[in-house]
Legacy VTK file of the C-alpha trace (Angstrom):
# vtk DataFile Version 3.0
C-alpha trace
ASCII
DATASET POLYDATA
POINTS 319 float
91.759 47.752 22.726
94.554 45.543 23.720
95.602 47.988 26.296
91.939 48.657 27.428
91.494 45.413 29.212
94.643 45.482 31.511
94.032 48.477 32.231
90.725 48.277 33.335
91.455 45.385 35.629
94.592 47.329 36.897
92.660 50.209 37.658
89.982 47.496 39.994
92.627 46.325 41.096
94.149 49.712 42.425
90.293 50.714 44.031
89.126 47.241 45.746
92.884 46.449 46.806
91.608 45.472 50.421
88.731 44.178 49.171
90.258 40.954 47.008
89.044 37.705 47.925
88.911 34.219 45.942
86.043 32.801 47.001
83.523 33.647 49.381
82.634 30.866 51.490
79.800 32.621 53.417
78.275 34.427 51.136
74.820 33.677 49.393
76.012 34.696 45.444
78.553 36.907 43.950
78.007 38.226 40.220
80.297 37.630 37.303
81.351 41.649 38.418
83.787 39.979 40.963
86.578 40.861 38.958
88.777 37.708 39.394
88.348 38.440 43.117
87.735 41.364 43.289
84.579 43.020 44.635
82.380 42.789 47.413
80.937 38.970 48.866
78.067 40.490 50.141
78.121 37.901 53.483
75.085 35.985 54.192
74.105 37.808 57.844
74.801 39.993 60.171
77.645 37.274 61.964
79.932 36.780 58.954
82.376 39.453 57.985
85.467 40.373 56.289
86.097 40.622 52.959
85.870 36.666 52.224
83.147 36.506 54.732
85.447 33.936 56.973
85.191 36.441 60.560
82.183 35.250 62.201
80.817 36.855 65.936
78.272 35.719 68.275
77.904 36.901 71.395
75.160 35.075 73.493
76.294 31.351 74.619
73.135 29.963 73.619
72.826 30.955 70.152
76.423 29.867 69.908
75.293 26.358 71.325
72.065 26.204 68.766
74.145 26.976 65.709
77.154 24.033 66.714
74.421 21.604 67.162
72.800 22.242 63.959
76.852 22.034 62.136
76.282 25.643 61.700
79.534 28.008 61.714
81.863 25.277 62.655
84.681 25.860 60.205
85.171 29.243 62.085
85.787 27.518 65.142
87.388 27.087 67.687
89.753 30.251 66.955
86.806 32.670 67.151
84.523 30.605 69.387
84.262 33.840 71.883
84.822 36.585 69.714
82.771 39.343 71.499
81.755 37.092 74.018
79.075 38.462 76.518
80.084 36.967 79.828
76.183 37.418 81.163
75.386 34.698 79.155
78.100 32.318 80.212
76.175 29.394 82.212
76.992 28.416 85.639
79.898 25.801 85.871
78.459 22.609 87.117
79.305 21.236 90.919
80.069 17.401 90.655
81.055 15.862 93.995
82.522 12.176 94.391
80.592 9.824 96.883
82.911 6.620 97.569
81.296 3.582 98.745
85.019 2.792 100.014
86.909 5.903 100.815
90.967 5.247 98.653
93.595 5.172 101.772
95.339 8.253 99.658
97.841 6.159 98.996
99.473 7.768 95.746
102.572 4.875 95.275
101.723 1.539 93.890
104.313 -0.776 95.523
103.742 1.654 98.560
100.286 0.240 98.580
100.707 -3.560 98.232
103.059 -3.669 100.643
101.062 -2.123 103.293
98.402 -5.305 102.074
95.832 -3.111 100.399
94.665 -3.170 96.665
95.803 -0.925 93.903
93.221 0.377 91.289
93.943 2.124 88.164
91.764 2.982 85.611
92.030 3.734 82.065
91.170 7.460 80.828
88.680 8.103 77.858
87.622 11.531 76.981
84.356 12.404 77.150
82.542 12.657 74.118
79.278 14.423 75.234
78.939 17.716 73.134
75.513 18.260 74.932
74.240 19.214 71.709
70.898 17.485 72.422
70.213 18.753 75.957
70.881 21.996 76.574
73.743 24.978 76.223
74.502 25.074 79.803
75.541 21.737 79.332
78.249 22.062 77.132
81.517 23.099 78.659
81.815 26.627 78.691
85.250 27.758 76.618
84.435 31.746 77.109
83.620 32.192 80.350
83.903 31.009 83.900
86.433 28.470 85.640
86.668 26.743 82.837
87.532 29.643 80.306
90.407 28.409 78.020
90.203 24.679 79.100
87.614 22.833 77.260
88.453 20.896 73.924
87.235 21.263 70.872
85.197 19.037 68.692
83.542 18.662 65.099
82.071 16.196 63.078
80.625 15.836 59.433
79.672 13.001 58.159
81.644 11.813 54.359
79.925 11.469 51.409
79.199 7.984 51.628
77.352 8.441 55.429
73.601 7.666 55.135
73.057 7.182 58.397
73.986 8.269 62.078
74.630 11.978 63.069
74.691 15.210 61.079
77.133 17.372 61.167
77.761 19.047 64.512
80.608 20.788 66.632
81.050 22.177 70.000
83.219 22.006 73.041
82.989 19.197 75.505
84.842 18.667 78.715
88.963 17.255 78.679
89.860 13.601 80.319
89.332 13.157 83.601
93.261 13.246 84.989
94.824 9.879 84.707
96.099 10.065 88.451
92.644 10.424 89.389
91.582 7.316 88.349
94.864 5.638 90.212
93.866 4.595 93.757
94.466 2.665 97.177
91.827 0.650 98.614
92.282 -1.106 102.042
89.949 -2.319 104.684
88.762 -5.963 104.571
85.150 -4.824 103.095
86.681 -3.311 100.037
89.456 -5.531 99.477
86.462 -8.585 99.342
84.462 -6.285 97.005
87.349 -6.038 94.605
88.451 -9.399 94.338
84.761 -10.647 94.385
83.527 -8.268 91.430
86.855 -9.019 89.352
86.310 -12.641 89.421
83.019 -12.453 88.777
83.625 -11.125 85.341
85.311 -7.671 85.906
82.555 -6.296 88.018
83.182 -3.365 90.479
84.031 -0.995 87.959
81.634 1.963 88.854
82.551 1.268 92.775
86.133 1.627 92.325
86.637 3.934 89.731
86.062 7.935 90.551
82.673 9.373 88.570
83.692 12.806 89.093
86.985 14.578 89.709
87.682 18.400 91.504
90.859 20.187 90.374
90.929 22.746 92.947
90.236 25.528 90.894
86.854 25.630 90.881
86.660 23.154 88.192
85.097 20.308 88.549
83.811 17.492 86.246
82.209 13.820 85.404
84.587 11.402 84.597
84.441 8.313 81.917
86.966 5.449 82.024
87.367 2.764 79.281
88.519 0.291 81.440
90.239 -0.612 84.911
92.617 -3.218 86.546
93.856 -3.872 89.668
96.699 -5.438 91.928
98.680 -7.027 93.200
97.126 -10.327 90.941
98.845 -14.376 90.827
101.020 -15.551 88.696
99.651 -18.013 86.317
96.474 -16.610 85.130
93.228 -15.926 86.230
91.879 -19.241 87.553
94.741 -19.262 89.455
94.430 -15.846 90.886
90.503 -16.008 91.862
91.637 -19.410 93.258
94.474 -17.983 95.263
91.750 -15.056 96.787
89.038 -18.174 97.498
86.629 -16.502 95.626
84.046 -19.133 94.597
82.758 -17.233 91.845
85.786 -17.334 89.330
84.822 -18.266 86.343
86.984 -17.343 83.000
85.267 -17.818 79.674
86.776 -18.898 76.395
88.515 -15.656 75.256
87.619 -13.967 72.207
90.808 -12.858 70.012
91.011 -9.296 68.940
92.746 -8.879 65.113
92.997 -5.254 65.969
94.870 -5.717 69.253
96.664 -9.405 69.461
97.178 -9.058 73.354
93.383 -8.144 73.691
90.875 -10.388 75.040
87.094 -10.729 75.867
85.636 -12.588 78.676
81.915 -13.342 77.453
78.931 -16.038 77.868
79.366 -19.254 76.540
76.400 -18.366 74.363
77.884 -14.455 73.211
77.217 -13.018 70.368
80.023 -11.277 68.492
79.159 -8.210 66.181
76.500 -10.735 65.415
78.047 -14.006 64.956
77.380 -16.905 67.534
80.917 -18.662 68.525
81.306 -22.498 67.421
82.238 -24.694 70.033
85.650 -25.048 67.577
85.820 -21.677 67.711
85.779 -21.360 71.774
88.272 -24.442 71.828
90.787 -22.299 69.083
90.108 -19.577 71.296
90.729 -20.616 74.741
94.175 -22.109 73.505
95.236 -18.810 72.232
94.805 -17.525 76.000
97.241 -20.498 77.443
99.639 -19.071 79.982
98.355 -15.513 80.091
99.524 -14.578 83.555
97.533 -10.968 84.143
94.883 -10.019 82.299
92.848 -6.461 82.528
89.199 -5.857 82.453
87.845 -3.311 80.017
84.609 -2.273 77.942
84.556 -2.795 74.049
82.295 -1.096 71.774
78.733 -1.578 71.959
78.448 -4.104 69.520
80.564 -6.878 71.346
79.188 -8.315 74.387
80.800 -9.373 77.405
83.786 -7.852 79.411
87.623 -6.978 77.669
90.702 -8.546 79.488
93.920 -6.970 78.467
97.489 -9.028 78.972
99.601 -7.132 80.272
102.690 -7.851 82.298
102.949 -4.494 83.765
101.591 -2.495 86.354
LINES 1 320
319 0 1 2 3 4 5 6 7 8 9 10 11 12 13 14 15 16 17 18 19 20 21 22 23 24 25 26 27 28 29 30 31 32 33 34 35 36 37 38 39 40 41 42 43 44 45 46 47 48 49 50 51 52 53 54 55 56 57 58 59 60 61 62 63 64 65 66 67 68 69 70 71 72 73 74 75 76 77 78 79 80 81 82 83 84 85 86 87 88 89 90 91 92 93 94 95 96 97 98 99 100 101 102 103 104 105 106 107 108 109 110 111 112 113 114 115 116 117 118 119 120 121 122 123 124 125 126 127 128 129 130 131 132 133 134 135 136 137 138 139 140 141 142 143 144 145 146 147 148 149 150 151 152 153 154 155 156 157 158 159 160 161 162 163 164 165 166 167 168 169 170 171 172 173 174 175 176 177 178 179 180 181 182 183 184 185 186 187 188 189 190 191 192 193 194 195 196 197 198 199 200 201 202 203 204 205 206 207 208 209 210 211 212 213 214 215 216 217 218 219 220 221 222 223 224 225 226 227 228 229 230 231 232 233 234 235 236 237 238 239 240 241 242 243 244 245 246 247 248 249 250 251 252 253 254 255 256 257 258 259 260 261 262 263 264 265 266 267 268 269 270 271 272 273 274 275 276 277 278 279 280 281 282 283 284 285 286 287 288 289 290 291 292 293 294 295 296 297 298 299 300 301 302 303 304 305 306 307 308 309 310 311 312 313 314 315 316 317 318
């Protein structure tokens, strides 16, 4: 009997040897017959395979889609995202075109620009977070087929154990950064040059004028584009009273700014009366605030979070 055991797992051993798996992630049950792993999972349908039931196929794009919204088959992902792939059911690649209300000069150097007395726009990249997961498959950039085979980036989310709100779990592809270069432009003209300096002393405005909503790579790519945040140049020294006073603009107004802990060189311009994350400022409060912004000399606009109100202005001594 002592010898009976061993060999009788020796002997399983010898006849499921390319069958031995741990654990079966994907599969619905496996009996106490599993032999210390070995055995057969027995994978839950007709898409999981393998002997640990971790190779998963799907070849239609849109039952690809419905299973990522629904957080279903994401730990297989990306790697075999477009295993078997049927390229009929790749969706079209979308056509975005960029309208300018003030067409750049195509100006691509900075000092280039100011010199020739035009204004220099950058703006900062964010990466699209739109999975598309709530509007359709065709919406979602396409990884496994088309122009855009190979280029989209991967995303997936589960909420931790202590999430009882907000989104399920969910994964997908969604569509890269717009280039940063795209977002760096000349303006000139008299028109757009007033624009600029108008919107930025009125509180950062201009942002979706001056910054590009779409961008074309050339290859038959082409794309929306989201920015966190813009500045421009050339600005006055000593701060931004002085520069809206130096451009006669007559709207210039800069509100106590609101001290980031995260980011000590961060700033928001807001309404006397703003709310932050839900806590009205003290007049003490503006007045600690306000010093704290003594001799900033530049200052960039950008958007916070949803919860804080107003307009961001970054220091930042460089261009």
């Amino acid at each position: 009997m002592k010898l009976l055991l061993p060999a009788t797992l020796a002997l399983a051993a010898a006849s499921n040897a390319n069958a031995y798996c741990w654990s079966c992630d994907n599969a619905p049950s496996r009996s106490w017959s599993w032999w210390f792993g070995f055995g057969d999972c027995n994978c839950e349908s007709n898409k999981w395979g393998g002997s640990c039931c971790n190779q998963w196929s799907e070849n239609d794009w849109d039952v690809k889609w419905d299973e990522w919204r629904r957080g279903d088959s994401c730990e297989a992902q990306p790697g075999q995202a477009c295993s078997q792939h049927l390229e009929s059911t790749t969706p079209l690649a979308p056509v975005e075109t960029q309208d300018w209300k003030y067409e750049p000069s195509g100006e691509t150097d900075q000092l280039q620009c100011e010199a020739d007395g035009c204004m220099w726009v950058e703006c900062f990249q964010q990466t699209s977070v739109n999975l598309a997961t709530s509007v359709g498959a065709d919406e979602m950039c396409s990884q496994c087929g088309g122009p855009w085979e190979g280029k989209c980036d991967w995303h997936s989310y589960a909420p931790g154990a202590l999430a009882f709100a907000g989104p399920g779990k969910h994964c997908g592809f969604r569509y890269p950064a717009c280039p940063s270069q795209s977002g760096k432009n000349c303006f000139c003209g008299s028109d757009a040059i007033s624009e600029l300096r108008e919107g930025w002393c009125s509180g950062g405005q201009g942002q979706d004028t001056f910054c590009p909503a779409n961008h074309d790579h050339g290859d038959g790519r082409t794309q929306e584009c989201e920015w966190r945040g813009w500045t421009i140049s050339p600005q006055e020294n000593g701060g931004f009273e002085e520069t809206c006073a130096a451009w006669g603009t007559t709207e210039a107004r800069a509100a106590p700014p609101v001290v980031n802990p995260v980011e000590a060189a961060s700033f928001v311009q807001a309404e006397p009366s703003a709310t932050v994350k839900g806590t009205q400022l003290s007049a003490a409060g503006a007045l600690f605030m306000g010093a704290a912004a003594y001799g900033l000399k530049k200052r960039k606009f950008r958007q916070r979070p949803a919860e804080m109100v107003g307009t961001e202005m970054t220091r930042s001594d460089a261009v």
